[in-house]
N, CA, C and O atoms as a GROMACS GRO file, in nm:
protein
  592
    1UNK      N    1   0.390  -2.654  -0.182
    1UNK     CA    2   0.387  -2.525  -0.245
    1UNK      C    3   0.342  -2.546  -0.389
    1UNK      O    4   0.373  -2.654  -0.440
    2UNK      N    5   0.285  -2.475  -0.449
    2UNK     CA    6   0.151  -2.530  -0.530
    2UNK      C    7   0.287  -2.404  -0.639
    2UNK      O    8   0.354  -2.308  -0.601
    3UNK      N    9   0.272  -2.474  -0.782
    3UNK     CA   10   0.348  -2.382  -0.828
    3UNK      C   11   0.500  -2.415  -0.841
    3UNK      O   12   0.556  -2.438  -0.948
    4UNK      N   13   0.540  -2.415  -0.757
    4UNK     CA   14   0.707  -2.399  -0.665
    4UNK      C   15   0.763  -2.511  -0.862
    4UNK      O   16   0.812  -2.435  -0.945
    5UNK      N   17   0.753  -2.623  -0.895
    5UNK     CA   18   0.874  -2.692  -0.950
    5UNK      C   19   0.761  -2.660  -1.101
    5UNK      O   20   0.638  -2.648  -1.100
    6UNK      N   21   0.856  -2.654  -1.217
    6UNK     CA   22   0.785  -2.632  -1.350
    6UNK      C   23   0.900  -2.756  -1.404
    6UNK      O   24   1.014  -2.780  -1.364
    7UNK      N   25   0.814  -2.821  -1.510
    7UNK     CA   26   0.906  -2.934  -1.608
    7UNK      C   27   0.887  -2.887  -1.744
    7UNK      O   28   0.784  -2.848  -1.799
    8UNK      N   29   0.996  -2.898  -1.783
    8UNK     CA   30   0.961  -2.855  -1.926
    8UNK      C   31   0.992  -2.981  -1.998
    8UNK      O   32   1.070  -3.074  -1.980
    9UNK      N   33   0.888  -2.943  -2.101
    9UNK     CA   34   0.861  -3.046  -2.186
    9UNK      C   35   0.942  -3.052  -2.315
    9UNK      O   36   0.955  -3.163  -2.366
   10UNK      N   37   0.988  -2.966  -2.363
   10UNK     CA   38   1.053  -2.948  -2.492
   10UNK      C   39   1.171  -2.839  -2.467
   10UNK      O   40   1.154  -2.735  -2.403
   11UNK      N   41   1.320  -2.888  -2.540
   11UNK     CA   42   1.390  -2.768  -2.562
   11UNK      C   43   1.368  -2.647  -2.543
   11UNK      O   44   1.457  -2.574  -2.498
   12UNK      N   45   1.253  -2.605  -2.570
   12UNK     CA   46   1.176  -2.413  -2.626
   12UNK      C   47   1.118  -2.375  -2.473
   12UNK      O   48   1.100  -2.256  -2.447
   13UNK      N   49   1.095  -2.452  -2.396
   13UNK     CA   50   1.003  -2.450  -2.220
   13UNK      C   51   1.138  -2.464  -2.151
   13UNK      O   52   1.145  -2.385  -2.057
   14UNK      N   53   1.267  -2.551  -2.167
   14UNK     CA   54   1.366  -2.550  -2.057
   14UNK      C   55   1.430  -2.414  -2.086
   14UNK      O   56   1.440  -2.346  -1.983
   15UNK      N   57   1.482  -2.346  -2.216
   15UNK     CA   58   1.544  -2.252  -2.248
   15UNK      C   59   1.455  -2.152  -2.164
   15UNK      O   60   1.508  -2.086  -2.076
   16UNK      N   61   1.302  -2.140  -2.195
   16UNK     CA   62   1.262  -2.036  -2.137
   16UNK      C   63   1.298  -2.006  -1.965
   16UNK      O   64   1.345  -1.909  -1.907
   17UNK      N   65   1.244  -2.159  -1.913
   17UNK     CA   66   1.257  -2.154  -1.739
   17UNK      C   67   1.404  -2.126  -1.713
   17UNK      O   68   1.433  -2.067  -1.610
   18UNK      N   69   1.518  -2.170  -1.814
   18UNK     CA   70   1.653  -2.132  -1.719
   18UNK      C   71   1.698  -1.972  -1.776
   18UNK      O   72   1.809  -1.935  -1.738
   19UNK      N   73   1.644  -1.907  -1.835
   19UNK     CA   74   1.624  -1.788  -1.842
   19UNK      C   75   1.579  -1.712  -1.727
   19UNK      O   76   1.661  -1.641  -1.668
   20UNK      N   77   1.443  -1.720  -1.682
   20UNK     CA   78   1.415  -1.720  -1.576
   20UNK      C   79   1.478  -1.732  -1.450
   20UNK      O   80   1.478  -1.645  -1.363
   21UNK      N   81   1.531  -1.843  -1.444
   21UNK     CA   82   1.573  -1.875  -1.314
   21UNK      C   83   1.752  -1.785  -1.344
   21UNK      O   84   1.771  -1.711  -1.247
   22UNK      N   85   1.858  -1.779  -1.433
   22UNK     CA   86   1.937  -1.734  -1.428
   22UNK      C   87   1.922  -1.572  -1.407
   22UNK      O   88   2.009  -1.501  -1.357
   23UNK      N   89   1.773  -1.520  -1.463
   23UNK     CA   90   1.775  -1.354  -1.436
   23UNK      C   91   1.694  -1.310  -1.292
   23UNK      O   92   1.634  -1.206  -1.263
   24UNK      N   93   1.719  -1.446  -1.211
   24UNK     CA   94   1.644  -1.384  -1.076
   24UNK      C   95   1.756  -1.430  -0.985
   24UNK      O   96   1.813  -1.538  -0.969
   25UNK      N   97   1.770  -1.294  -0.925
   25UNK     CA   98   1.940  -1.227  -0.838
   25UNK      C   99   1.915  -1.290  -0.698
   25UNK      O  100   2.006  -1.317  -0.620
   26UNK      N  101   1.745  -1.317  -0.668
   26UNK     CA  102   1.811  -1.433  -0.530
   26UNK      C  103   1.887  -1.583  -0.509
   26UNK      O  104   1.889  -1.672  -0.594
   27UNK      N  105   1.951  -1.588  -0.367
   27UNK     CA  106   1.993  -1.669  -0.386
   27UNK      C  107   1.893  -1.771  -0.319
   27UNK      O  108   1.777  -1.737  -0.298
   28UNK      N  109   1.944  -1.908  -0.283
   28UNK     CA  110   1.849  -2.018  -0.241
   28UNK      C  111   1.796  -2.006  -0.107
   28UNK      O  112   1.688  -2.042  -0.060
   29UNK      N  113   1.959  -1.910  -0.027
   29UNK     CA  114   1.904  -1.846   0.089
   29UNK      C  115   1.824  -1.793   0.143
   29UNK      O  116   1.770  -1.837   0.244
   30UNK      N  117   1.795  -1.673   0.082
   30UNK     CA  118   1.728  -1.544   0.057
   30UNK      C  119   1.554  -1.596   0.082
   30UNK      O  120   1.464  -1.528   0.131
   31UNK      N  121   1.549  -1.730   0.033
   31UNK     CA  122   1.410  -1.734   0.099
   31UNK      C  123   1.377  -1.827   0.219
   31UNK      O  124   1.263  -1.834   0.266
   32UNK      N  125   1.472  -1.892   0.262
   32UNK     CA  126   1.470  -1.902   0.412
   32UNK      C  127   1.500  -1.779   0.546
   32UNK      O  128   1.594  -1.746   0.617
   33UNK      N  129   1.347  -1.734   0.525
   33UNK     CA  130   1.378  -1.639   0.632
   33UNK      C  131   1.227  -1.616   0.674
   33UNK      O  132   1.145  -1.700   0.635
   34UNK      N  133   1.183  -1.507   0.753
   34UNK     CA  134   1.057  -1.430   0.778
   34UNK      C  135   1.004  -1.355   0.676
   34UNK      O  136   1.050  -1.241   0.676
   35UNK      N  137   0.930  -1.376   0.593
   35UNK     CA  138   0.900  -1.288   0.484
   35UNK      C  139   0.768  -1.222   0.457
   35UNK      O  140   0.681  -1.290   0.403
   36UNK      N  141   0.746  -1.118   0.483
   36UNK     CA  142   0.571  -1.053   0.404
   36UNK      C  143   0.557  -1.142   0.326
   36UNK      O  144   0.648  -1.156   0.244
   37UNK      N  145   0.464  -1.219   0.321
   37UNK     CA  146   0.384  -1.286   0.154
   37UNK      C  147   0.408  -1.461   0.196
   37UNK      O  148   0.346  -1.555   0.146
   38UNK      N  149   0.502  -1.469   0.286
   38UNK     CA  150   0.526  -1.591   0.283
   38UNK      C  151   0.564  -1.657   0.396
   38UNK      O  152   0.646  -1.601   0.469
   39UNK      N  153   0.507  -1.807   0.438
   39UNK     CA  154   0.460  -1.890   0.558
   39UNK      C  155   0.652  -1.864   0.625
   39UNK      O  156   0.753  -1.885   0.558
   40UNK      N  157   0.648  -1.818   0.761
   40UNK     CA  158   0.765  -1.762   0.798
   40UNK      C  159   0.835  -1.936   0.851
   40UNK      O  160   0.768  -2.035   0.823
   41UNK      N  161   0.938  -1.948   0.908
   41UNK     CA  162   1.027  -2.102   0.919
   41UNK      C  163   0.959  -2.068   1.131
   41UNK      O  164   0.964  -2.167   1.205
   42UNK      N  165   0.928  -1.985   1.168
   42UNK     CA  166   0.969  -1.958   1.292
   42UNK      C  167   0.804  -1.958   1.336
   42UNK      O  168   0.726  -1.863   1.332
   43UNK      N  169   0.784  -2.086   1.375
   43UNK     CA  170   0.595  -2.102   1.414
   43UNK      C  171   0.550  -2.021   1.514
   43UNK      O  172   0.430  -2.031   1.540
   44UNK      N  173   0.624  -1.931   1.585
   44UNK     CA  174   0.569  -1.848   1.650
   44UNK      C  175   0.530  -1.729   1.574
   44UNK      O  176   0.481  -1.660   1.663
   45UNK      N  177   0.524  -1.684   1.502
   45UNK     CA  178   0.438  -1.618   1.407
   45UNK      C  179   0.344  -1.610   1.353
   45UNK      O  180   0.276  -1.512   1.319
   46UNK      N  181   0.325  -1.780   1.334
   46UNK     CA  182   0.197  -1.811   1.268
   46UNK      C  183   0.048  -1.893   1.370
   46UNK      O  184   0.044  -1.992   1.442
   47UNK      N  185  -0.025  -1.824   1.341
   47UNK     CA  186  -0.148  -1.858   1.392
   47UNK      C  187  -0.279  -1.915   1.277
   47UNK      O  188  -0.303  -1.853   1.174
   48UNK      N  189  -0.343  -2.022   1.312
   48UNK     CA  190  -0.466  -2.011   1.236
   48UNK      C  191  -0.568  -1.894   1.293
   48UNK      O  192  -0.580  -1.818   1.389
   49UNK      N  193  -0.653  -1.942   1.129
   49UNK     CA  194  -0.744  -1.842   1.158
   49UNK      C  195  -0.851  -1.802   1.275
   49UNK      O  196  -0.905  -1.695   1.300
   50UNK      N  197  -0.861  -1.936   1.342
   50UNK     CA  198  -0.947  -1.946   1.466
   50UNK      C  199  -0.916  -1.861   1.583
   50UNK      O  200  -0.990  -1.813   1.669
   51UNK      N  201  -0.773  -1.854   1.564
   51UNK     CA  202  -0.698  -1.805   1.665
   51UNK      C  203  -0.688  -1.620   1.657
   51UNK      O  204  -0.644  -1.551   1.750
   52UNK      N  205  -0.736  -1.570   1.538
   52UNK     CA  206  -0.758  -1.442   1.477
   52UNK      C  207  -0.777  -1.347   1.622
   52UNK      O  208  -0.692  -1.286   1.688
   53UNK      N  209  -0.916  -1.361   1.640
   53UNK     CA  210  -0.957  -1.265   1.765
   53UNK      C  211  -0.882  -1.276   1.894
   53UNK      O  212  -0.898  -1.181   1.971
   54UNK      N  213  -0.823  -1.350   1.924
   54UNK     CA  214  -0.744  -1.376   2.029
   54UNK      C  215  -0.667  -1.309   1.991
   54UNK      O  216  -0.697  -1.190   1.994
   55UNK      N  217  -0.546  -1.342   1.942
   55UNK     CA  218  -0.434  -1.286   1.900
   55UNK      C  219  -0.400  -1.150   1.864
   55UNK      O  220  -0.307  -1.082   1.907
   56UNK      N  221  -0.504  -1.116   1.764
   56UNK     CA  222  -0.517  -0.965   1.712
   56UNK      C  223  -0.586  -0.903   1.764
   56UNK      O  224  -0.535  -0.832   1.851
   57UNK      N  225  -0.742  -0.892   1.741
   57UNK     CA  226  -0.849  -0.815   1.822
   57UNK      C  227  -0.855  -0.774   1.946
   57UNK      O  228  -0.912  -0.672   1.982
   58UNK      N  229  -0.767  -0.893   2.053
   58UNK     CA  230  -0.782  -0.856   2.204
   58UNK      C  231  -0.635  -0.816   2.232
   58UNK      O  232  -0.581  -0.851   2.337
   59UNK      N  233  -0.574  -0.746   2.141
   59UNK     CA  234  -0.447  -0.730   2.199
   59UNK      C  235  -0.445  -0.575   2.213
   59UNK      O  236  -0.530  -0.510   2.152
   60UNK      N  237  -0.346  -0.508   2.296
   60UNK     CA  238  -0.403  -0.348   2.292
   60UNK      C  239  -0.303  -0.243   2.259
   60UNK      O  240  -0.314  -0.121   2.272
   61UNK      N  241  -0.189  -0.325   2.208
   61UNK     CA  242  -0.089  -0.232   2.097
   61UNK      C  243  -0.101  -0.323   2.006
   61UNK      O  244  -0.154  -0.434   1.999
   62UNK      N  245   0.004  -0.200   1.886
   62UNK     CA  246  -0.064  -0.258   1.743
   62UNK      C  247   0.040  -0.423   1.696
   62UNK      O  248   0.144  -0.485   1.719
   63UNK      N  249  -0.085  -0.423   1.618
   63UNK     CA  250  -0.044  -0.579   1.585
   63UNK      C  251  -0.065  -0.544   1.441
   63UNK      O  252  -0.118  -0.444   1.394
   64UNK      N  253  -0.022  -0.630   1.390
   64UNK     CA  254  -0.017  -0.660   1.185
   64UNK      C  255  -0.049  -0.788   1.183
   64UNK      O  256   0.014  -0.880   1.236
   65UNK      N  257  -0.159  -0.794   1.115
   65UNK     CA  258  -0.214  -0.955   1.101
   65UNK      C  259  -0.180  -0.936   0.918
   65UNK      O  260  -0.223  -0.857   0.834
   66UNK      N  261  -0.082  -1.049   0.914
   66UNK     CA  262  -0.064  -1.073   0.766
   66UNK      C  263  -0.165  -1.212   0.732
   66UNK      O  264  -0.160  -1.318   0.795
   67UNK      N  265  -0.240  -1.189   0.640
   67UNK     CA  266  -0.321  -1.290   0.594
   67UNK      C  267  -0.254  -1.315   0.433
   67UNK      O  268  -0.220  -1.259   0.329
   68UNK      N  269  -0.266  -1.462   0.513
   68UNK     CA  270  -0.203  -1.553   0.308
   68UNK      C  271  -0.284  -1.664   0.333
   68UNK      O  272  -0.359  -1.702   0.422
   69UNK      N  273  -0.232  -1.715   0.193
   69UNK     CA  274  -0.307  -1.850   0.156
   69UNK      C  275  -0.174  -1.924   0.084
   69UNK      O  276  -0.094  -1.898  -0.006
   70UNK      N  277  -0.190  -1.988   0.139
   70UNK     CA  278  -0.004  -2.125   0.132
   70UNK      C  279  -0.032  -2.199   0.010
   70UNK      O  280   0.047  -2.287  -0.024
   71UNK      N  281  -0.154  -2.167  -0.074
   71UNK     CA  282  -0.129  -2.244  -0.215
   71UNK      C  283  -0.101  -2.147  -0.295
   71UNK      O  284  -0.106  -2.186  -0.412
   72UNK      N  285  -0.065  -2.002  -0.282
   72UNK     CA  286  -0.026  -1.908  -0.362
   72UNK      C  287   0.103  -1.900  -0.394
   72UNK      O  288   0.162  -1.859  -0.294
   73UNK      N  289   0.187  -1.920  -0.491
   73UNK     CA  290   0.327  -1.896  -0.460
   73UNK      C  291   0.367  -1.765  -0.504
   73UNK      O  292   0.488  -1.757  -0.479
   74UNK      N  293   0.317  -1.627  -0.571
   74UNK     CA  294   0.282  -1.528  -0.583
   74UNK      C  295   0.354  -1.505  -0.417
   74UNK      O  296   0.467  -1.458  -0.409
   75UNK      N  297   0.286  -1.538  -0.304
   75UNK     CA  298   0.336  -1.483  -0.201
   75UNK      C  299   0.467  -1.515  -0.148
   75UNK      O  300   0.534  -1.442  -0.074
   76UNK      N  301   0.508  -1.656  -0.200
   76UNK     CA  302   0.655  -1.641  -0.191
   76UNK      C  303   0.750  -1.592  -0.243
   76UNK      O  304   0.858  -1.558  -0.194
   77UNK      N  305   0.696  -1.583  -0.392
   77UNK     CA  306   0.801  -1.523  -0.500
   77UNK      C  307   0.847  -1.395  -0.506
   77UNK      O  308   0.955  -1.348  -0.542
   78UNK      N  309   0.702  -1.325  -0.449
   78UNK     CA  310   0.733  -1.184  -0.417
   78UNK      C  311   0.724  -1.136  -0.313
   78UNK      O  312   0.641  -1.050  -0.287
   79UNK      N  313   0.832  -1.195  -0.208
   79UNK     CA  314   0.777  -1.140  -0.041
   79UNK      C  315   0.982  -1.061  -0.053
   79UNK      O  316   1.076  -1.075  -0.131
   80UNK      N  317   0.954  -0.972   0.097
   80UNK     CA  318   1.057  -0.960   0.161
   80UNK      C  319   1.065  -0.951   0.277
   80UNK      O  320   0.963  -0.948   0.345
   81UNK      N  321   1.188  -0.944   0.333
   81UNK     CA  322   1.219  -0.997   0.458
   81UNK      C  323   1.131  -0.896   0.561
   81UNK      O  324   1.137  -0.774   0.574
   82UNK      N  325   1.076  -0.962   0.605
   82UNK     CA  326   0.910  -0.851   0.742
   82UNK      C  327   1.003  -0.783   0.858
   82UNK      O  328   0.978  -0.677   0.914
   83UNK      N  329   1.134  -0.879   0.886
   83UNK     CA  330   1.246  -0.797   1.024
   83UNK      C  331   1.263  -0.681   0.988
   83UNK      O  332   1.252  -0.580   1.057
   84UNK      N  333   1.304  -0.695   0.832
   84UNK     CA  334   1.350  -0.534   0.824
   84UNK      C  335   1.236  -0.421   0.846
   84UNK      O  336   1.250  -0.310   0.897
   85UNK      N  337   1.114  -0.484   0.788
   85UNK     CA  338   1.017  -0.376   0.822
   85UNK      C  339   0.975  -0.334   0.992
   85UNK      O  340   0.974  -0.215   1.024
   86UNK      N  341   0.960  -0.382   1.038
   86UNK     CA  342   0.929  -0.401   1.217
   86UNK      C  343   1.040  -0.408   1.281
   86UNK      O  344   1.031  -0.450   1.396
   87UNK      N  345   1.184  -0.368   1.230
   87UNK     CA  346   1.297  -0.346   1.341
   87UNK      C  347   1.294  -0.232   1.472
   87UNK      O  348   1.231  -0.127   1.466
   88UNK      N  349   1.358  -0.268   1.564
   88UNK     CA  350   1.341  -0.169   1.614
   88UNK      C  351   1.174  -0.085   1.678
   88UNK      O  352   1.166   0.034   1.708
   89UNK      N  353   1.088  -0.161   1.682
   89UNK     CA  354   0.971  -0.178   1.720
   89UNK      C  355   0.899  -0.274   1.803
   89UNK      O  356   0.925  -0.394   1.805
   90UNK      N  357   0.776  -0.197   1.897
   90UNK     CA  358   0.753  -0.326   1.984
   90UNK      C  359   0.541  -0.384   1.893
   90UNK      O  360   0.427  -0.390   1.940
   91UNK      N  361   0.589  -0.405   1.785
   91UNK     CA  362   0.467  -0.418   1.623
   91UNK      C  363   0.467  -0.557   1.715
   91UNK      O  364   0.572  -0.604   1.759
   92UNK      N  365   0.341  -0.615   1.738
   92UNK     CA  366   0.338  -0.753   1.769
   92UNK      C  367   0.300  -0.764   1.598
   92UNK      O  368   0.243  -0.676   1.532
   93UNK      N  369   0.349  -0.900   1.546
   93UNK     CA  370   0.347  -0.967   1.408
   93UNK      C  371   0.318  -1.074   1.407
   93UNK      O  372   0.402  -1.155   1.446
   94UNK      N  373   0.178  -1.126   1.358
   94UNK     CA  374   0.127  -1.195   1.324
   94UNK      C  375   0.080  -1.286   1.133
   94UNK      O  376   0.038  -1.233   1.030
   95UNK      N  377   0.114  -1.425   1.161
   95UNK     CA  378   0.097  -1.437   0.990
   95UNK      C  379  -0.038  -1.549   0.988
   95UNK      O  380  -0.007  -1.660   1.030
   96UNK      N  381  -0.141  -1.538   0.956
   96UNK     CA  382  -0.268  -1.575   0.958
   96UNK      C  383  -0.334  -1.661   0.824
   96UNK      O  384  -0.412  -1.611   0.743
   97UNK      N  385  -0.281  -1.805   0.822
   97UNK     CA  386  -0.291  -1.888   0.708
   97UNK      C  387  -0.477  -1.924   0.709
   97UNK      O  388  -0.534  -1.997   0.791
   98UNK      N  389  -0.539  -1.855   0.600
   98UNK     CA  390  -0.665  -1.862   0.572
   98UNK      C  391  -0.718  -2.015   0.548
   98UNK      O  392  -0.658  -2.109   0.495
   99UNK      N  393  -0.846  -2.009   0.604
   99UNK     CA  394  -0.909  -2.144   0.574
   99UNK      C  395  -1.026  -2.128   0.510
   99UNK      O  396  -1.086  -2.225   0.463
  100UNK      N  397  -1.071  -2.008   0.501
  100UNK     CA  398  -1.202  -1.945   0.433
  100UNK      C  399  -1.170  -1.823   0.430
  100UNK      O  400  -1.079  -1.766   0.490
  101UNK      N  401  -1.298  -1.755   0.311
  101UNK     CA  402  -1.294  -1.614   0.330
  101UNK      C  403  -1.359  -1.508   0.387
  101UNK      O  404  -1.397  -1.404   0.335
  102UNK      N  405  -1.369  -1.558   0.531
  102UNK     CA  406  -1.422  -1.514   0.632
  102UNK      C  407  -1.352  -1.336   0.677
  102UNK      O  408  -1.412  -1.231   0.659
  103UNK      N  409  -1.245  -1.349   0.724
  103UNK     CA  410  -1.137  -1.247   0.713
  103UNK      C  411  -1.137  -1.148   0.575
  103UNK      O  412  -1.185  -1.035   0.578
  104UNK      N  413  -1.092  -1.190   0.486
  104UNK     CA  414  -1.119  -1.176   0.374
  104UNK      C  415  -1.270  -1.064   0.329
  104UNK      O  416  -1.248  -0.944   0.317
  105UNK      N  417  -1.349  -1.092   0.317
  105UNK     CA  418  -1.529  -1.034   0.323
  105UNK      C  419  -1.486  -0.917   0.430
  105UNK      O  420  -1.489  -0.798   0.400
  106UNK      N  421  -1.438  -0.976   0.583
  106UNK     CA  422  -1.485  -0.872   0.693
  106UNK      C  423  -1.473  -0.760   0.672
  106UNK      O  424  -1.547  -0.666   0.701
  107UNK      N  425  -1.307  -0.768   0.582
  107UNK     CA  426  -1.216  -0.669   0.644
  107UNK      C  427  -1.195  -0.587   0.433
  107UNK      O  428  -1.139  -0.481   0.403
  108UNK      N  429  -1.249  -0.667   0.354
  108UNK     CA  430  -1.256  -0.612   0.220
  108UNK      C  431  -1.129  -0.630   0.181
  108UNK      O  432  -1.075  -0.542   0.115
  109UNK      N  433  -1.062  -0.743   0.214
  109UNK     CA  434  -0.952  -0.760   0.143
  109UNK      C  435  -1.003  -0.789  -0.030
  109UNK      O  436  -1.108  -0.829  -0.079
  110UNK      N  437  -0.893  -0.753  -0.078
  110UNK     CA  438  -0.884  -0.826  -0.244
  110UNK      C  439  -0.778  -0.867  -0.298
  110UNK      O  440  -0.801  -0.909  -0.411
  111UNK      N  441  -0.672  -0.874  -0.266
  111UNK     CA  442  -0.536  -0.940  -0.298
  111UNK      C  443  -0.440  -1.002  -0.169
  111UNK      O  444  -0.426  -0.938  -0.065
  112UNK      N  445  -0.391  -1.108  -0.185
  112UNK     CA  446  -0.265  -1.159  -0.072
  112UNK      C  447  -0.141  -1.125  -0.148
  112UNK      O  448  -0.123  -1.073  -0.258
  113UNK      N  449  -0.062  -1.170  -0.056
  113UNK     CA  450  -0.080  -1.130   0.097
  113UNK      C  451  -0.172  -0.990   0.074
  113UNK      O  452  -0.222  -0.931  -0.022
  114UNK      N  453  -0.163  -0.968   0.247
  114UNK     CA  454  -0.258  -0.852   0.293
  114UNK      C  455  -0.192  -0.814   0.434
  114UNK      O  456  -0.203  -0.909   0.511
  115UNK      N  457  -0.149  -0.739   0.472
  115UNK     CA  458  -0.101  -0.682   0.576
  115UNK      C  459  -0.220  -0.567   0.640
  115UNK      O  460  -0.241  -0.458   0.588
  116UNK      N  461  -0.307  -0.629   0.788
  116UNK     CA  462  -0.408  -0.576   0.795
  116UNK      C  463  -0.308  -0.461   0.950
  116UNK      O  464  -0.209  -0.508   1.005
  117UNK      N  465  -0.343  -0.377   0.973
  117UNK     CA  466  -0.284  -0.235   1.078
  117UNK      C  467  -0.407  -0.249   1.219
  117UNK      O  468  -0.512  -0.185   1.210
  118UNK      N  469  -0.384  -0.322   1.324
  118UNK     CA  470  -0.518  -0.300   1.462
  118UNK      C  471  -0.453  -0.216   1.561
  118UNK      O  472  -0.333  -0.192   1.544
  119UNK      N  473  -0.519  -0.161   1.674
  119UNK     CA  474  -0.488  -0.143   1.772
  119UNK      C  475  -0.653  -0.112   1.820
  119UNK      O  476  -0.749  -0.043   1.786
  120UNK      N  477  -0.602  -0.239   1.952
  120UNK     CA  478  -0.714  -0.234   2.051
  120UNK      C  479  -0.871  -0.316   1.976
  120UNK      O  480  -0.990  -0.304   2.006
  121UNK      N  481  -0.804  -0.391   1.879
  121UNK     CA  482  -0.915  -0.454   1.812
  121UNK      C  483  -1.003  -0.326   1.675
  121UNK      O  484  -1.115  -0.316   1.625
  122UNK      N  485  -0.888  -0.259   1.665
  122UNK     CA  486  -0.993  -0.120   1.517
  122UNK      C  487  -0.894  -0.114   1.413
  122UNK      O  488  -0.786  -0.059   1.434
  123UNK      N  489  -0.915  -0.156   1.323
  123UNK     CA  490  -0.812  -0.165   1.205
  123UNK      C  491  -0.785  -0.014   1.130
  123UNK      O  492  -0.864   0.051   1.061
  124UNK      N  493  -0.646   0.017   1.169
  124UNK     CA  494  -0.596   0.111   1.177
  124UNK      C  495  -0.591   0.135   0.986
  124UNK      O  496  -0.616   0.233   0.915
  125UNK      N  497  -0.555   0.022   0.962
  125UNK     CA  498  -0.499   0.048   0.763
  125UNK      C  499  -0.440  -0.114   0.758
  125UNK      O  500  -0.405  -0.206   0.833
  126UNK      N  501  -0.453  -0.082   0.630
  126UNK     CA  502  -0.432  -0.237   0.547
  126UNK      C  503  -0.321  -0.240   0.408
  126UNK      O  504  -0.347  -0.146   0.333
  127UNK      N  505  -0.240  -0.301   0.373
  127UNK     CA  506  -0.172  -0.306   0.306
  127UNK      C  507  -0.189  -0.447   0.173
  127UNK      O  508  -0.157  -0.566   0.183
  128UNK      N  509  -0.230  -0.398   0.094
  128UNK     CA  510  -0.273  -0.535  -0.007
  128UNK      C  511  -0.169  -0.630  -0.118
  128UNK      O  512  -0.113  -0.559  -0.202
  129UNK      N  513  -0.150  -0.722  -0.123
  129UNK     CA  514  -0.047  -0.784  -0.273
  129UNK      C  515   0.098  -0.794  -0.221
  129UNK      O  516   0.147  -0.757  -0.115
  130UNK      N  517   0.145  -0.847  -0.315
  130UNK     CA  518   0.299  -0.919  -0.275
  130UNK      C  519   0.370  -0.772  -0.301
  130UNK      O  520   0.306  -0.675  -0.344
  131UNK      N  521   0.506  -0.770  -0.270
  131UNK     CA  522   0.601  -0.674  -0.299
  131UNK      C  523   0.741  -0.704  -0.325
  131UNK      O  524   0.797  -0.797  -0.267
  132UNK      N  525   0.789  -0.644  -0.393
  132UNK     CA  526   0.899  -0.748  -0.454
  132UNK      C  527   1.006  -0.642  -0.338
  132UNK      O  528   0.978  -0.530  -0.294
  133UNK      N  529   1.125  -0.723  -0.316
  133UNK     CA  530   1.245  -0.626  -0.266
  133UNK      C  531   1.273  -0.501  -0.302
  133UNK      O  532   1.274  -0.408  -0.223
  134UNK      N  533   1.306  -0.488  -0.472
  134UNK     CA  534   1.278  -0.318  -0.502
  134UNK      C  535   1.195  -0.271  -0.461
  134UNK      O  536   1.214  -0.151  -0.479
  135UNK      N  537   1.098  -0.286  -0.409
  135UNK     CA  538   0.948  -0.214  -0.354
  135UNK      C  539   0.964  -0.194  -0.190
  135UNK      O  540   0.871  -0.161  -0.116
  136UNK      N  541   1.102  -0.219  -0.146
  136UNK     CA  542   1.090  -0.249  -0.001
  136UNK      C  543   1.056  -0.084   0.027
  136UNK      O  544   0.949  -0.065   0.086
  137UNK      N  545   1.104  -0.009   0.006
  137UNK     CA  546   1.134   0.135   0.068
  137UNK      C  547   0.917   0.171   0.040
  137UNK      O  548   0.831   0.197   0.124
  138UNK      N  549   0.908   0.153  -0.116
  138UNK     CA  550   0.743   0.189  -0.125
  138UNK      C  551   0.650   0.130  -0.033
  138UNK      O  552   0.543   0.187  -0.011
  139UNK      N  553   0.682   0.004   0.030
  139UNK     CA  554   0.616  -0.065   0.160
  139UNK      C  555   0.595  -0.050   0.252
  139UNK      O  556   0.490  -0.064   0.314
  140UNK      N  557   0.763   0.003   0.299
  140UNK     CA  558   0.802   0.082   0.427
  140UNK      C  559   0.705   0.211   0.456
  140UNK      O  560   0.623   0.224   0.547
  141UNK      N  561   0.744   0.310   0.341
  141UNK     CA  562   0.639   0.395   0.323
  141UNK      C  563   0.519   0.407   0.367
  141UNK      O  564   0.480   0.478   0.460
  142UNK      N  565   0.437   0.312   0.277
  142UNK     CA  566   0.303   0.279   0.326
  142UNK      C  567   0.262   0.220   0.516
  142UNK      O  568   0.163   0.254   0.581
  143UNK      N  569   0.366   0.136   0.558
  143UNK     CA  570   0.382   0.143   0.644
  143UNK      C  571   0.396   0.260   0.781
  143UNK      O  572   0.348   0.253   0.895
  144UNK      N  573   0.447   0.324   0.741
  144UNK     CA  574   0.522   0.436   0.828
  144UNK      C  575   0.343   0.556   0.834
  144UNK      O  576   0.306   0.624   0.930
  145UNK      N  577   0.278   0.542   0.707
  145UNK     CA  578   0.154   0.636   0.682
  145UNK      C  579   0.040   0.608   0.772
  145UNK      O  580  -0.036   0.686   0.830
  146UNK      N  581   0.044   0.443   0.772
  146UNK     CA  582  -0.050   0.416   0.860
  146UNK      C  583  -0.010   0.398   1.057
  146UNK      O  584  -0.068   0.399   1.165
  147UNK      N  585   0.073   0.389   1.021
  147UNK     CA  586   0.074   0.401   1.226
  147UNK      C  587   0.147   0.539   1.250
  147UNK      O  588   0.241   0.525   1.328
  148UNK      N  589   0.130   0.680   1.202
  148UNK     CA  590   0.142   0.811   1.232
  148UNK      C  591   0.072   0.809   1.278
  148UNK      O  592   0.033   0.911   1.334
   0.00000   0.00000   0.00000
């Protein structure tokens, strides 16, 4: 994880990082889980990109292809938990670790994560950038707009 450990070099850099780290309310837990923005613990979720059209395109209820890139930590720092979003739903969920920006170009992404909306292979709506937990309900939202 590209990012993930900072060293500080002087008194004035540790004060700042444990600032930081004391005013952020997760715990160590909190990011072992399934998360929007970030590579999930549970490999059935995750597919390469090769595997794209298979997975998504030929499937014929809707699917969510989340596209990231695993040297971002942006997508870990600001993900939340994806169960809560897709409870209670039969959303096939997919998380799609980029190797180019093939995907990316097709589909006009511009920020990761990216939460892309298919059914039957036609991209229903797309959801762009990390979201922090306070943002869960504005996500949901956006969510709920595109598969009406």
């Amino acid at each position: 994880m590209v990012g993930a450990i900072k060293v500080a070099k002087t008194n004035k850099e540790y004060e700042k990082l444990k600032k930081e780290i004391d005013a952020d309310p997760r715990k160590a837990s909190d990011l072992f889980t399934d998360r929007y923005g970030a590579q999930p613990l549970h490999k059935a979720f995750l597919i390469d990109q090769d595997k794209f059209e298979k997975e998504v395109l030929h499937y014929h209820k809707i699917v969510v292809a989340e596209l990231f890139n695993e040297d971002s930590i942006l997508c870990l720092y600001k993900s939340i938990p994806i169960k809560e979003l897709f409870k209670d739903s039969s959303i096939k969920y997919r998380k799609v670790g980029l190797i180019d920006e093939s995907l990316t170009k097709k589909y006009g992404v511009l920020a990761l994560p990216a939460m892309l909306f298919f059914k039957e292979g036609n991209l229903l709506g797309k959801i762009e950038g990390a979201f922090s937990p306070d943002k869960k309900e504005e996500l949901a939202s956006k969510i709920k707009a595109i598969l009406k």
